[in-house]
C-alpha angles and dihedrals in degrees: 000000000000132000151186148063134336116173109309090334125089112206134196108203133198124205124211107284091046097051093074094045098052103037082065093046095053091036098239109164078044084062108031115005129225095022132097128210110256090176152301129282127211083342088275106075132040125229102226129190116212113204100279100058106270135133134221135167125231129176113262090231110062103022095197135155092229094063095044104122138179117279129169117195108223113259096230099037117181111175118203107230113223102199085207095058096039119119091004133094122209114231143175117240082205111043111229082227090070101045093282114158116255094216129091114252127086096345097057123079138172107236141175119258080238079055090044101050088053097045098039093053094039086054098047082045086061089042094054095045088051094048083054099061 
């Protein structure tokens, strides 16, 4: 894994042997089938890979087809490592897909990626359910 900023946008980055792993613990093929998560940007979105090699990026909440958008990652790529964002994700207690305030303050939280793959995949579950009714 690899990790920092680049630009305005801070990436989390997987390498190979990663990717599987995490694709099943995110439930990735469940949620948008034939990708594979490569990584996360700016903690909100994923950075996911189709087939044929290329990248998207697609919010975390809800992980649906219809949002998935374009994304290239940049050929020389030198992240700048923050020591006080490494190893944490930022998350919304309240998904701003459900209404969750965007500002720092009591909805916002630092979590493990453990953390992030449960509550990513219990939140797309809801979201599911609701889009059913």
């Amino acid at each position: 894994m690899q990790e920092g900023w680049h630009g305005d946008d801070y990436l989390i980055l997987f390498n190979e042997p990663e990717i599987a792993q995490l694709s099943g613990r995110y439930g990735i093929a469940e949620f948008l089938p034939g990708h594979v998560i490569v990584g996360l940007r700016g903690w909100d979105d994923f950075i996911v890979r189709d087939e044929r090699g290329d990248t998207f990026s697609v919010p975390t909440v809800p992980l649906d087809a219809r949002h998935v958008s374009p994304f290239s990652l940049p050929k020389e790529l030198q992240l700048k490592v923050d020591p006080r964002l490494s190893g944490k994700i930022k998350w919304y207690v309240k998904p701003l897909a459900f209404g969750g305030d965007p500002h720092p303050g009591e909805n916002v939280i630092w979590i493990s990626q453990d953390q992030h793959a449960q509550l990513v995949r219990w939140w797309n579950a809801q979201y599911r359910s609701i889009k059913k009714r």
